[in-house]
VEXZAZA-193368 format. One line per 2 residues: for each residue x, y, z of C-alpha. Coordinates in nm, 3 decimals, m for minus. Layout:
! VEXZAZA-193368
X:Y:Z ~ ... $
! end
This chain:
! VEXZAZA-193368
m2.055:0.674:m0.321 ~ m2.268:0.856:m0.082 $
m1.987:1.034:0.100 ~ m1.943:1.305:m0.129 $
m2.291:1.430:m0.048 ~ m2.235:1.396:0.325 $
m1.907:1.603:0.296 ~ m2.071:1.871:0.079 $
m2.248:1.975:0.444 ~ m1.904:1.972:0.610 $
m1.701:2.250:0.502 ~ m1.789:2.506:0.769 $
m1.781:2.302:1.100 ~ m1.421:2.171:1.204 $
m1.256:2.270:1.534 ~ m1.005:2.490:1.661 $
m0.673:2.457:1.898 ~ m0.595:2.273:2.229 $
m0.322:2.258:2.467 ~ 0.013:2.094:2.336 $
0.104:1.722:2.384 ~ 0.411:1.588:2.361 $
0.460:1.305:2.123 ~ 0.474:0.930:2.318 $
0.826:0.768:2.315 ~ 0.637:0.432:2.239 $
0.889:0.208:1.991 ~ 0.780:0.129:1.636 $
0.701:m0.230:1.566 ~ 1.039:m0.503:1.514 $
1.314:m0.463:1.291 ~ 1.130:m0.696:0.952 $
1.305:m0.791:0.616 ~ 1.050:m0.925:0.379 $
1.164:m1.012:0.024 ~ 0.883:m1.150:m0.201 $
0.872:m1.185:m0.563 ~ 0.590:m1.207:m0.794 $
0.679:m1.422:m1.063 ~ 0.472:m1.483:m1.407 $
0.510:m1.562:m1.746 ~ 0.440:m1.188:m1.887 $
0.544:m0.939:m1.671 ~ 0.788:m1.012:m1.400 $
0.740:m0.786:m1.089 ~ 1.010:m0.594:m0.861 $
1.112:m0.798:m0.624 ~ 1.039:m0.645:m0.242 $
1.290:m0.670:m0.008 ~ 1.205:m0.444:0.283 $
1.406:m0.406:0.624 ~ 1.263:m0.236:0.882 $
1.438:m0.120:1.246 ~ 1.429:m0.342:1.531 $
1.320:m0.301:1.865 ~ 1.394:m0.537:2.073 $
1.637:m0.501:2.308 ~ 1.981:m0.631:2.261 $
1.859:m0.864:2.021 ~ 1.878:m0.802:1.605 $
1.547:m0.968:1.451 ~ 1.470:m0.948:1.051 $
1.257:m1.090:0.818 ~ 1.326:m1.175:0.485 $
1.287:m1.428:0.204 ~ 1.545:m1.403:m0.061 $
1.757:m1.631:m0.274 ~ 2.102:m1.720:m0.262 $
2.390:m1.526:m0.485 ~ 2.383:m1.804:m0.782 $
1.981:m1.884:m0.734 ~ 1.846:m2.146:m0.551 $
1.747:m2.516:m0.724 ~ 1.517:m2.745:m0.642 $
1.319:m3.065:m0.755 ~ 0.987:m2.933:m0.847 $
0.686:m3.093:m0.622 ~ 0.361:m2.976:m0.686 $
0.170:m2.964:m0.281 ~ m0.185:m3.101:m0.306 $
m0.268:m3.085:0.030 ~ m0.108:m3.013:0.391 $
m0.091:m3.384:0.442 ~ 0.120:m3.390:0.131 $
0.430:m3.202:0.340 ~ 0.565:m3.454:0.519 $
0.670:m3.582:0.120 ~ 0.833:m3.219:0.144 $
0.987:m3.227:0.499 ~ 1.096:m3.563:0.576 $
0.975:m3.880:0.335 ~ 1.084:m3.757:m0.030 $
1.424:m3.864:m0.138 ~ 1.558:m3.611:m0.343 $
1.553:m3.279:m0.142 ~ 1.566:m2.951:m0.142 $
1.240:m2.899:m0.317 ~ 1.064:m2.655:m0.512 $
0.688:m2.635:m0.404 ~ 0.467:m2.522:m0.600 $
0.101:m2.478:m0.451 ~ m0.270:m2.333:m0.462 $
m0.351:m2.038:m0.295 ~ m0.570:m2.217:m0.075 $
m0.251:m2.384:0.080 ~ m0.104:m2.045:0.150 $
m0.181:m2.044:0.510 ~ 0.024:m1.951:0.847 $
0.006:m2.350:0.906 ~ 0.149:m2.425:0.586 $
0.409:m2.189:0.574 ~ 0.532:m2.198:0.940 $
0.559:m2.575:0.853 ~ 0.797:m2.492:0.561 $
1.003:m2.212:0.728 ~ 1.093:m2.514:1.059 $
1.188:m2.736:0.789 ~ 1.372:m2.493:0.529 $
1.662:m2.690:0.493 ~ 1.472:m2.917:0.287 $
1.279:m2.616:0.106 ~ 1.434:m2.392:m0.216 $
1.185:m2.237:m0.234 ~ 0.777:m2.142:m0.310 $
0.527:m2.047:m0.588 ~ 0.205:m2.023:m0.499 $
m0.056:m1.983:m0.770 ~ m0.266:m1.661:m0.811 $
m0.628:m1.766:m0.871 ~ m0.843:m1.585:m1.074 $
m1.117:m1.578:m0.781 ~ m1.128:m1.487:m0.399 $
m1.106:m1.720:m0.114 ~ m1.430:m1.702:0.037 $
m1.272:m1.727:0.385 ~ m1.104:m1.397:0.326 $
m0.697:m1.373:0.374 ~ m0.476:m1.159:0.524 $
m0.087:m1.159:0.543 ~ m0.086:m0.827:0.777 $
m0.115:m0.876:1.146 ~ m0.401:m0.897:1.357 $
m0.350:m0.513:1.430 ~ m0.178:m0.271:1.181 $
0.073:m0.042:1.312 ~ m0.022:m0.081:1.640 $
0.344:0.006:1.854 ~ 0.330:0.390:1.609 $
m0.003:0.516:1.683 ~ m0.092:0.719:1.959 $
m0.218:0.468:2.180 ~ 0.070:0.360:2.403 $
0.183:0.295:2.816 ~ 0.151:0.696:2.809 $
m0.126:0.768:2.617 ~ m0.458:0.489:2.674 $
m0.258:0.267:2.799 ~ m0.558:m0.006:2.846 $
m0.645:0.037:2.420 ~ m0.273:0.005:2.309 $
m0.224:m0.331:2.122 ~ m0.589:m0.361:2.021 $
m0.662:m0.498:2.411 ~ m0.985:m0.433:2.362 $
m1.077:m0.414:1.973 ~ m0.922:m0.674:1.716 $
m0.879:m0.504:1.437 ~ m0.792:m0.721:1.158 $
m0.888:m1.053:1.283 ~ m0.840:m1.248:0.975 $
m0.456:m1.131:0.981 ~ m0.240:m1.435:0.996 $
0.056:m1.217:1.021 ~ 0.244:m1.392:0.690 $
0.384:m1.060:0.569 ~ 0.594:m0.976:0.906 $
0.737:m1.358:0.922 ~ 1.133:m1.448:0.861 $
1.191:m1.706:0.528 ~ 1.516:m1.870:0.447 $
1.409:m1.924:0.111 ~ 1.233:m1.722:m0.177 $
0.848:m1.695:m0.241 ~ 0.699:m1.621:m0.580 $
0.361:m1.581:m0.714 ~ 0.264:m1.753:m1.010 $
m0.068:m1.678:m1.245 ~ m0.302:m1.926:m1.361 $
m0.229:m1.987:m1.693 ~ m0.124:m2.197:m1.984 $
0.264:m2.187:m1.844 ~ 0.182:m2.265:m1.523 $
0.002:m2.567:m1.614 ~ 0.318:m2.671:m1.845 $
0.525:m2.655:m1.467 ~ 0.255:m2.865:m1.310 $
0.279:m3.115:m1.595 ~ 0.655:m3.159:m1.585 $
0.561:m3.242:m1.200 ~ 0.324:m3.508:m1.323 $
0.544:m3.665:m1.618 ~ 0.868:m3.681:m1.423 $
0.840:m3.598:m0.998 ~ 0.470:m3.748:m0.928 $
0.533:m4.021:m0.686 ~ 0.347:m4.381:m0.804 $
0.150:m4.564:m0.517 ~ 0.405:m4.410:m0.274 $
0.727:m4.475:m0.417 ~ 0.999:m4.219:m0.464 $
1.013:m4.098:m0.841 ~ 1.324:m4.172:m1.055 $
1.613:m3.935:m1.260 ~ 1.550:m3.750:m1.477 $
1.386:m3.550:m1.251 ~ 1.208:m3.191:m1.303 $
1.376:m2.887:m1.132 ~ 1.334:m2.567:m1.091 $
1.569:m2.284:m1.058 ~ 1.489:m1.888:m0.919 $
1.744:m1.610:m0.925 ~ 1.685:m1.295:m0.699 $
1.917:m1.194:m0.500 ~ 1.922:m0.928:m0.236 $
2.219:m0.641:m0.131 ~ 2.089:m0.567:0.204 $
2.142:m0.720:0.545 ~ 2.036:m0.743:0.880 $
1.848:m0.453:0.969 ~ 1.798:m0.047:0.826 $
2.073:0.070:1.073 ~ 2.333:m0.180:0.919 $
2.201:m0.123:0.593 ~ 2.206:0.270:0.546 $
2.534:0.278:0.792 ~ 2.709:0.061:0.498 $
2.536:0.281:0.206 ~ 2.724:0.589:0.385 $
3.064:0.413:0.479 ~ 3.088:0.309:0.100 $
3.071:m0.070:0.244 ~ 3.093:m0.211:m0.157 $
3.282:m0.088:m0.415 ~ 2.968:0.022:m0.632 $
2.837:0.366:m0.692 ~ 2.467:0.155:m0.615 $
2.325:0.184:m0.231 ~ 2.249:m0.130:m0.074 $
1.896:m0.047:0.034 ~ 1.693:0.283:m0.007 $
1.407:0.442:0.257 ~ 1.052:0.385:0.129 $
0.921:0.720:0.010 ~ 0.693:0.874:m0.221 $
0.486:1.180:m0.193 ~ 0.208:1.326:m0.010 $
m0.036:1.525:m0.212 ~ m0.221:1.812:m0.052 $
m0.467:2.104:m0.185 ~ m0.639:2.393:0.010 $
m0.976:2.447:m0.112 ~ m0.860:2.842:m0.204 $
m0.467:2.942:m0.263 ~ m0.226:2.982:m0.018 $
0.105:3.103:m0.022 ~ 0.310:2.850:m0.033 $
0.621:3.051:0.043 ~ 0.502:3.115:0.359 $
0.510:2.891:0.637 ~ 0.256:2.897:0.922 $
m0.094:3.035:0.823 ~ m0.316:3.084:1.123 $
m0.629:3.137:0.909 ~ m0.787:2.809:1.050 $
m0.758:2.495:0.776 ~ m1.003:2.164:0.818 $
m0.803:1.867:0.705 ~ m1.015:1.660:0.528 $
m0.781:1.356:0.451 ~ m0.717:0.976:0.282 $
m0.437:0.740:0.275 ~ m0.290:0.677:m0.080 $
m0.110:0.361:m0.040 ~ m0.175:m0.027:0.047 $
0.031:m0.383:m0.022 ~ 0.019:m0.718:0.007 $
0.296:m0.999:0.020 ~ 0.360:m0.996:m0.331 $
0.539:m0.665:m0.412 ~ 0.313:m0.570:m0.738 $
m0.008:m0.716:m0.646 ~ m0.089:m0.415:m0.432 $
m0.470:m0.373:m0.525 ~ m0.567:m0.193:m0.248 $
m0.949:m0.155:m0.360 ~ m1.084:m0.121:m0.024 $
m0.783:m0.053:0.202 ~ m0.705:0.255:m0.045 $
m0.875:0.355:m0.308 ~ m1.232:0.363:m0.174 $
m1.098:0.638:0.038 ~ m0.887:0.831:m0.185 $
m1.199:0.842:m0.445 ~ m1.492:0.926:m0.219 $
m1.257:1.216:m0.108 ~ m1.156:1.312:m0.485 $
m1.539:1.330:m0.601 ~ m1.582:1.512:m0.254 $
m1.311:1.768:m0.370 ~ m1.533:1.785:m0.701 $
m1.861:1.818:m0.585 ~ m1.717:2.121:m0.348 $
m1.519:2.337:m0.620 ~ m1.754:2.582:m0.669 $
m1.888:2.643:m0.310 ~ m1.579:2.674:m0.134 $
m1.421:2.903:m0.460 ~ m1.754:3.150:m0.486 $
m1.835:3.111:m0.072 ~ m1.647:3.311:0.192 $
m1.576:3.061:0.421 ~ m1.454:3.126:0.766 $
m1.200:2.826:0.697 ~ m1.015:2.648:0.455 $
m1.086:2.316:0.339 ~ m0.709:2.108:0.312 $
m0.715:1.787:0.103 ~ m0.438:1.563:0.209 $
m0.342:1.243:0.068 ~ m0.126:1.062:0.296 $
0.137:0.809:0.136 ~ 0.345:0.510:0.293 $
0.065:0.501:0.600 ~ 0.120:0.127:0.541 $
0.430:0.157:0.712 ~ 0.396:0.296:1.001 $
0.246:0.633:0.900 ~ 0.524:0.741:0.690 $
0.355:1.014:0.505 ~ 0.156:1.194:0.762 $
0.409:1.134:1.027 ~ 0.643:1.351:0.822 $
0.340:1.631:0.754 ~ 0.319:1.647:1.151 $
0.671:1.672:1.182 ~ 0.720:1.930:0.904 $
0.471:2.118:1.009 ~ 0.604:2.126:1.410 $
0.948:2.283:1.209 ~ 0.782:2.526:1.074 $
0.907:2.377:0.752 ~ 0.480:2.364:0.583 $
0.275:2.600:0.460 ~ 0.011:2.561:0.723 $
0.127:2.463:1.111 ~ m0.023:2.233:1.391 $
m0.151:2.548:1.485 ~ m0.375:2.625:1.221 $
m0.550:2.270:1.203 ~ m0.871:2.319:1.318 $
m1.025:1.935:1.308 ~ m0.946:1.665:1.108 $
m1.204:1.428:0.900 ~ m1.035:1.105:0.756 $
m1.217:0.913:0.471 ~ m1.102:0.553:0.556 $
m1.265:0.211:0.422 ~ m1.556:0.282:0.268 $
m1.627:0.066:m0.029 ~ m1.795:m0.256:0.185 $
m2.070:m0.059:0.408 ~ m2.351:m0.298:0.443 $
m2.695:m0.171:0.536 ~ m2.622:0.170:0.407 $
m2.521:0.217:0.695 ~ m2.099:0.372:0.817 $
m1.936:0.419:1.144 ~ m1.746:0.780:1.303 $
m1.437:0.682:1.498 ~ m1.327:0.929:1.740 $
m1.087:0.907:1.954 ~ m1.184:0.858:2.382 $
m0.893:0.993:2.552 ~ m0.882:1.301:2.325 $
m1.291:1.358:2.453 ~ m1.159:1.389:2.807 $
m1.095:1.759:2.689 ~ m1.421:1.975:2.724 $
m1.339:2.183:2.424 ~ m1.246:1.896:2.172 $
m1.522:1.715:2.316 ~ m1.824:1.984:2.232 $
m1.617:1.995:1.877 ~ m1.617:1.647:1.834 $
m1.978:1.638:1.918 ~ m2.080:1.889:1.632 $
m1.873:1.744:1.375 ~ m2.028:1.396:1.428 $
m2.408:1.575:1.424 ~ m2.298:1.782:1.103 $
m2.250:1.421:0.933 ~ m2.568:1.283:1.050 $
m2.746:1.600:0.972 ~ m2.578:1.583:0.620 $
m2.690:1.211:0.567 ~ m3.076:1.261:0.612 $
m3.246:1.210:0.304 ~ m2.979:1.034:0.189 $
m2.976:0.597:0.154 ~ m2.682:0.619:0.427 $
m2.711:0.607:0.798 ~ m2.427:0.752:1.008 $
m2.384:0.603:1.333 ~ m2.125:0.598:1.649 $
m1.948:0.267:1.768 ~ m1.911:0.258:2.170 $
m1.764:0.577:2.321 ~ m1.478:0.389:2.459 $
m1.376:0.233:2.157 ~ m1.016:0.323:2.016 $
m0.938:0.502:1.705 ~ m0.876:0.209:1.429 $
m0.576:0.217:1.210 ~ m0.561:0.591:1.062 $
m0.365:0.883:1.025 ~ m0.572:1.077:1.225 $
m0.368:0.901:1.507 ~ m0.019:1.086:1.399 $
m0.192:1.403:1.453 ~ m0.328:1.320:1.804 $
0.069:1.201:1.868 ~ 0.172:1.567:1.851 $
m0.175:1.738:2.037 ~ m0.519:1.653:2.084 $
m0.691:1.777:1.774 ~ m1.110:1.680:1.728 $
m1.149:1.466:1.476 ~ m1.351:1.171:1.348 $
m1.237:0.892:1.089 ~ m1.527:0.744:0.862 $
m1.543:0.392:0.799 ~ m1.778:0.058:0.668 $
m1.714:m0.110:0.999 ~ m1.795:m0.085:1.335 $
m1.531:m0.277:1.597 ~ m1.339:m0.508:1.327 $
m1.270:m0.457:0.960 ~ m1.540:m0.584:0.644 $
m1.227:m0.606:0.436 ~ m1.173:m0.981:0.450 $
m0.881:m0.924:0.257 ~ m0.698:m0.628:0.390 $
m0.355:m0.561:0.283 ~ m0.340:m0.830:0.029 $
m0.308:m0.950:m0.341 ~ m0.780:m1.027:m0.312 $
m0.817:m0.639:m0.202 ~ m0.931:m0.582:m0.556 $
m1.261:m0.473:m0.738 ~ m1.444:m0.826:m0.720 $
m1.405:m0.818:m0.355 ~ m1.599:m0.482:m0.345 $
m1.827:m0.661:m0.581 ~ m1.798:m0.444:m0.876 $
m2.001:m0.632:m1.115 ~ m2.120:m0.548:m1.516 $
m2.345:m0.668:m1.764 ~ m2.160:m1.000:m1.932 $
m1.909:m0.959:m2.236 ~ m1.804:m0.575:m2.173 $
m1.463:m0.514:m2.276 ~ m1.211:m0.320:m1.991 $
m1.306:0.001:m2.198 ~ m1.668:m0.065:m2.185 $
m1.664:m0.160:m1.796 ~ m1.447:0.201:m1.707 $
m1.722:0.374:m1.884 ~ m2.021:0.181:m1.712 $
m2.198:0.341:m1.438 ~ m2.381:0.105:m1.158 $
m2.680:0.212:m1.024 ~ m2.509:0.253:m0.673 $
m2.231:0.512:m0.812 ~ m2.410:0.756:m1.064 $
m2.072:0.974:m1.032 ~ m1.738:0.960:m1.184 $
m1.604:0.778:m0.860 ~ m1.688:0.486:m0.987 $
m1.512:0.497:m1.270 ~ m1.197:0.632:m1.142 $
m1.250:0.381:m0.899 ~ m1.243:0.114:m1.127 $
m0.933:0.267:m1.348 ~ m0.735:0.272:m1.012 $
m0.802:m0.085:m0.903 ~ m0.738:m0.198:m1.206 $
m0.410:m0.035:m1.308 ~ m0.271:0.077:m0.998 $
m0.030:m0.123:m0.739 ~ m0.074:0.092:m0.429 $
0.277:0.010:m0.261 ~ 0.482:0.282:m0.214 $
0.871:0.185:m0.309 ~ 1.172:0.365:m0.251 $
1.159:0.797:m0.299 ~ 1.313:0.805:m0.631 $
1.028:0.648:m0.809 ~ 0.712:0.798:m0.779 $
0.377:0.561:m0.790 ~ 0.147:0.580:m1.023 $
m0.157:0.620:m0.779 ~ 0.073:0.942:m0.680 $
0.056:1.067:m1.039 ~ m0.286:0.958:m1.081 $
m0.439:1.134:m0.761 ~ m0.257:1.488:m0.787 $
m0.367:1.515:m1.157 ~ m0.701:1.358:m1.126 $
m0.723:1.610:m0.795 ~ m0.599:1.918:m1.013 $
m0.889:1.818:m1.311 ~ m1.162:1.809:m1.072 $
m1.033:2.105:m0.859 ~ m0.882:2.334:m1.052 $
m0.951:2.560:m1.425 ~ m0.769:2.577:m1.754 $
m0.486:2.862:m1.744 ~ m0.465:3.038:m2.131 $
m0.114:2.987:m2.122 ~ 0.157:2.796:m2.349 $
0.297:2.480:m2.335 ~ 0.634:2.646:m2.213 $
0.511:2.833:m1.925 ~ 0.250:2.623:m1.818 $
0.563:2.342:m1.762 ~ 0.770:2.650:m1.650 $
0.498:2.705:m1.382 ~ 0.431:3.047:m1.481 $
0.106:3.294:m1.662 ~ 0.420:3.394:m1.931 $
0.773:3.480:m1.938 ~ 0.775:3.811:m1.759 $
0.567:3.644:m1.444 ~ 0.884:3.570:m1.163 $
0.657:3.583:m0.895 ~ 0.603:3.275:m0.613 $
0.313:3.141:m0.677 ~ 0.034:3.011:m0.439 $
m0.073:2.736:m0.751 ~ 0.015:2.493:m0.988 $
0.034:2.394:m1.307 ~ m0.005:2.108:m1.539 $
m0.017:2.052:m1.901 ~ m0.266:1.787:m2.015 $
m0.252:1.614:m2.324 ~ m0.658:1.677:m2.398 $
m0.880:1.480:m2.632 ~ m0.840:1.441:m3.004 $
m1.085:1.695:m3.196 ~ m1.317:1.467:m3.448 $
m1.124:1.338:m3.748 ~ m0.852:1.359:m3.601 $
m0.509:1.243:m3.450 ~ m0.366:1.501:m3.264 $
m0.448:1.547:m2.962 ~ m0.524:1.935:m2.808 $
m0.351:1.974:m2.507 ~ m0.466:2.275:m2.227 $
m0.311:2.384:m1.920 ~ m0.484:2.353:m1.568 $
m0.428:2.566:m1.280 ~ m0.485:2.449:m0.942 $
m0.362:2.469:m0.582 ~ m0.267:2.084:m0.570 $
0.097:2.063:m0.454 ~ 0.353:1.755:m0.395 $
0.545:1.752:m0.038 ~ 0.800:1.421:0.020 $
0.658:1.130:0.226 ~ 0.981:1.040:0.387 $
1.003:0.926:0.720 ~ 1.196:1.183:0.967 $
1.437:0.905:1.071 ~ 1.593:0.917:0.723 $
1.627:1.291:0.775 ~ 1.746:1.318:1.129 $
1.942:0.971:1.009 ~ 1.806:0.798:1.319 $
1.783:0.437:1.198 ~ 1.699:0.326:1.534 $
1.450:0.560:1.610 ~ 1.113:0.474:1.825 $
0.922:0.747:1.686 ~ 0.947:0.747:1.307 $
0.890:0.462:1.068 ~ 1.237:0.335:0.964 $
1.146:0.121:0.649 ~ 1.395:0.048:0.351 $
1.371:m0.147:0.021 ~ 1.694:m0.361:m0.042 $
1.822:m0.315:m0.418 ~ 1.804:m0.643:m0.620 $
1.996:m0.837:m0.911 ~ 1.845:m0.941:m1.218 $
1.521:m1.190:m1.108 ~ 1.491:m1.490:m1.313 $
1.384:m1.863:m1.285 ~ 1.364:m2.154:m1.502 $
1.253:m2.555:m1.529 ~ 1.489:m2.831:m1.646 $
1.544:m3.190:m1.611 ~ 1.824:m3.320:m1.436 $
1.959:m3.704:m1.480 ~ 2.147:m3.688:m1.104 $
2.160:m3.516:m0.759 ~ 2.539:m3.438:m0.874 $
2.378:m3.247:m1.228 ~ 2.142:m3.105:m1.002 $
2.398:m2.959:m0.750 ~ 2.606:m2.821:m1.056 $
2.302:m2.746:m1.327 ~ 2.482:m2.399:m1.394 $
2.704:m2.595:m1.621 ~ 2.527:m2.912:m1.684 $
2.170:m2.888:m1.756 ~ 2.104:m2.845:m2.097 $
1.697:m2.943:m2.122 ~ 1.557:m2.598:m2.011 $
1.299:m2.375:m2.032 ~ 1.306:m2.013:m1.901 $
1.058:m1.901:m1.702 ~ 1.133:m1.516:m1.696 $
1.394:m1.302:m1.713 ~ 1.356:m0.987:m1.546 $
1.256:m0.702:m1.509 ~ 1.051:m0.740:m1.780 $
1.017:m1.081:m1.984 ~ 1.085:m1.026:m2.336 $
1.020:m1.393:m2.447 ~ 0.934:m1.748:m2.389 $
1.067:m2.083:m2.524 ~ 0.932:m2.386:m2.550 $
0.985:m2.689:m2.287 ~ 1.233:m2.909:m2.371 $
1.183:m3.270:m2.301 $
! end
């Protein structure tokens, strides 16, 4: 964790302002649905179901995986290899079927091969393991978010659609595909192997031939409310389409969380003091709604920049800068840049404390946790350059971060001038007006995250290792000798309790929570004030002035022998602003500028193995199946029985 000493040397170079550029009329990506459940035997997951606006032309296009209003059934067959399908998609006897496989079978061939033949699928698990693929695996595309960044037919048009730098190129593009039936996730454990034996003791074919009734079946509830596409969806939610008070589908949403280095007031919109955003992205996924990691994709970034904001405090609160220093964490950049998308726009209304005219440069803390050789990249952006002023800008923020590496084990180098920006909310920014700026990042030209975006983007695959038998306690409180700072360990508490997805607006995250109170600790001072008026956001009851801070009551430590705990109020500048995509404001579901995501709402999600004596019982097992087992019954599983056989 290096990059809190290279930022230390930052705070009084960033850049000033250019001539005005129109945002790029460029469409968004096509209109997705994606429904995935994760599915285990302890804690049974939300189920995603995300629809997203569609661009093509006359044409509606979705993609979704979701089961039928009464669950979908199917005769349980446990895929051992990708030879094995053809059992699945044309030999077996007694379809649909119920695969259950490996991760290592969870490929684009594999999958693609299911979805042509779906009318002979009910449905997928696929086992978690408890280790990575060593090939790496991604379900996002080749390259992220590539039809809402800046580079379009207008703007570069010869580094639009990563022409000339592959981004991601182990994406297989899973998470963006269309499924007829539902996928779950399964873990490893005693239960699972109880599903695998009722494959071998009743659905295992015998040299070849098909196996006999009673057969084992499985059964998976979760259904979806929304259809087609976000226009359809929110149009229906405001025409009162169903006869519940409940929306159909809900905009993905959260919150950005954002700090200036000394206060501003906040009721004022449109400082022109100069402010240097230094910035991070706060969110991540992968195809299984709450197996969201994000270790490298997310919280690498968001940490290095939190122990940055630490190791600053005191500097930029005793110094007399010539600028301010503007923490931003960016949420829902997953999706098409929700969060900063909105910080550009409310800041082009006026409707921020700080405008596009006050950013003076921007520095964006992106992938960091894999750099090899000691050694990171600055991304800047070529067609910005082609401006004299941003380009002598540019120029001295890249040789302040050299400068500031020297004597440090990191080396801080340039990829090809004509490279484009990768992935990054830096690009929102440049949308609206070329700003100088440079995103760090472990990677030259393609990503070392082997596993961006998915379910393996956890600690082991930033190879956070510990002495043997240390307890989860022990390892938080464990320093390495490569992180001798608290990043580590809020590093590790992140990965390992956080799901970086963002949801719908009405439910905050929990790396949300975590970063603007972990930001306000390391930031900000206790406040001698009560309880009360600390939660009343005030010094005491006679103070009914705006203020340019926050405040938060912590819970504190317990004193030595004893149980109480001694709770203090901190006072800092760290303030909450909604990461909700314009569209949803200007209710332009169709628009081409603004991410358009929604979350469908869901029914109960539930599944369960029996065995069934006929096709007939197997077609009507509501009523007739009376050997059962339930798997889960959601949201949260409150208890297991035993198999019944």
């Amino acid at each position: 964790m290096h990059f809190q000493n290279i930022l230390v040397h930052l705070q009084f170079h960033f850049i000033g302002n250019y001539a005005l550029k129109q945002p790029s009329n460029e469409p968004i990506s096509p209109v997705h649905f994606i429904y995935i459940a994760h599915l285990t035997t302890e804690n049974v997951s939300n189920v995603l179901y995300i629809a997203k606006k569609k661009t093509i032309k006359d044409s509606e296009d979705h993609t979704t995986t979701l089961s039928s209003l009464s669950g979908d059934v199917g005769v349980l067959h446990l895929l051992e290899s990708e030879e094995n399908l053809d059992w699945v998609l044309r030999t077996g006897l007694h379809p649909p079927y119920m695969v259950i496989m490996e991760s290592a079978l969870f490929t684009r061939s594999v999958m693609m091969k299911l979805k042509n033949g779906s009318s002979r699928v009910a449905g997928v698990a696929v086992v978690v393991p408890s280790a990575n693929p060593p090939q790496g695996f991604s379900p996002h595309n080749k390259c992220p978010n590539e039809n809402s960044g800046v580079y379009s037919e207008s703007y570069g048009p010869t580094l639009a659609h990563c022409n000339t730098t592959v981004w991601n190129p182990l994406g297989n593009g899973l998470s963006y595909e269309e499924f007829d039936f539902p996928i779950f996730s399964l873990k490893d454990d005693n239960d699972t192997q109880l599903i695998k034996q009722c494959y071998v003791d009743h659905n295992r074919p015998v040299n070849g031939s098909d196996p006999q009734y009673p057969l084992c079946a499985m059964q998976l509830f979760s259904h979806m409310s929304a259809v087609t596409n976000t226009a359809t969806c929110m149009r229906r939610n405001t025409n009162g389409f169903t006869f519940s008070p409940e929306s159909i589908c809900e905009p993905l949403g959260d919150h950005n969380i954002w700090a200036p280095a000394k206060p501003l007031n906040t009721t004022q919109k449109g400082h022109k003091a100069g402010e240097s955003m230094v910035m991070a992205t706060l969110d991540s996924r992968s195809f299984f709604s709450e197996i969201g990691p994000g270790a490298e994709s997310a919280a690498s970034g968001l940490i290095t920049l939190l122990a940055a904001a630490h190791a600053l405090r005191n500097a930029t609160q005793e110094a007399q800068l010539s600028r301010t220093i503007f923490y931003t964490f960016f949420h829902g950049e997953t999706f098409d840049y929700i969060g900063s998308s909105r910080m550009v726009y409310d800041m082009e209304k006026n409707q921020f404390p700080i405008d596009l005219d006050n950013v003076h440069s921007v520095l964006e803390i992106g992938q960091v946790g894999l750099f090899s050789s000691s050694k990171v990249w600055l991304h800047t952006d070529p067609v910005s350059r082609r401006n004299g002023s941003v380009e002598e800008e540019v120029k001295k923020l890249v040789s302040n971060l050299q400068t500031a590496a020297k004597g440090l084990n990191v080396s801080v180098e340039e990829p090809g001038v004509t490279q484009p920006l990768p992935p990054s909310s830096l690009q929102r920014f440049l949308r609206a007006r070329p700003f100088p700026g440079v995103v760090i990042q472990d990677y030259s030209s393609s990503f070392a995250n082997m596993y961006y975006q998915s379910m393996f983007d956890n600690a082991d695959s930033l190879k956070m290792s510990y002495p043997p038998n240390l307890t989860p306690e022990e390892q938080l409180n464990y320093v390495t000798d490569t992180a001798k700072v608290r990043a580590y360990m809020m590093l590790r508490l992140l990965v390992n309790t956080a799901n970086f997805y963002i949801s719908v607006e009405r439910q905050t995250s929990l790396p949300t929570v975590l970063v603007q109170h972990l930001l306000a600790n390391l930031t900000g001072s206790t406040a001698n004030v009560t309880q009360e008026d600390c939660k009343n956001q005030r010094e005491n009851q006679d103070d009914k002035e705006s203020k340019h801070v926050s405040y938060s009551w912590v819970q504190g430590a317990a004193p030595p022998n004893s149980t109480e705990r001694k709770g203090f109020c901190v006072r800092s500048t760290v303030h909450g602003t909604k990461a909700l995509s314009p569209a949803f404001e200007l209710e332009d579901y169709n628009s081409k500028d603004y991410s358009t995501w929604t979350e469908s709402n869901w029914k109960q999600i539930k599944g369960r193995i029996f065995l069934v004596a006929s096709h007939d019982l197997e077609v009507n097992q509501s009523a007739k199946a009376t050997h059962s087992r339930v798997l889960l019954n959601g949201p949260r599983c409150q208890g297991l029985y035993r198999l019944l056989t």
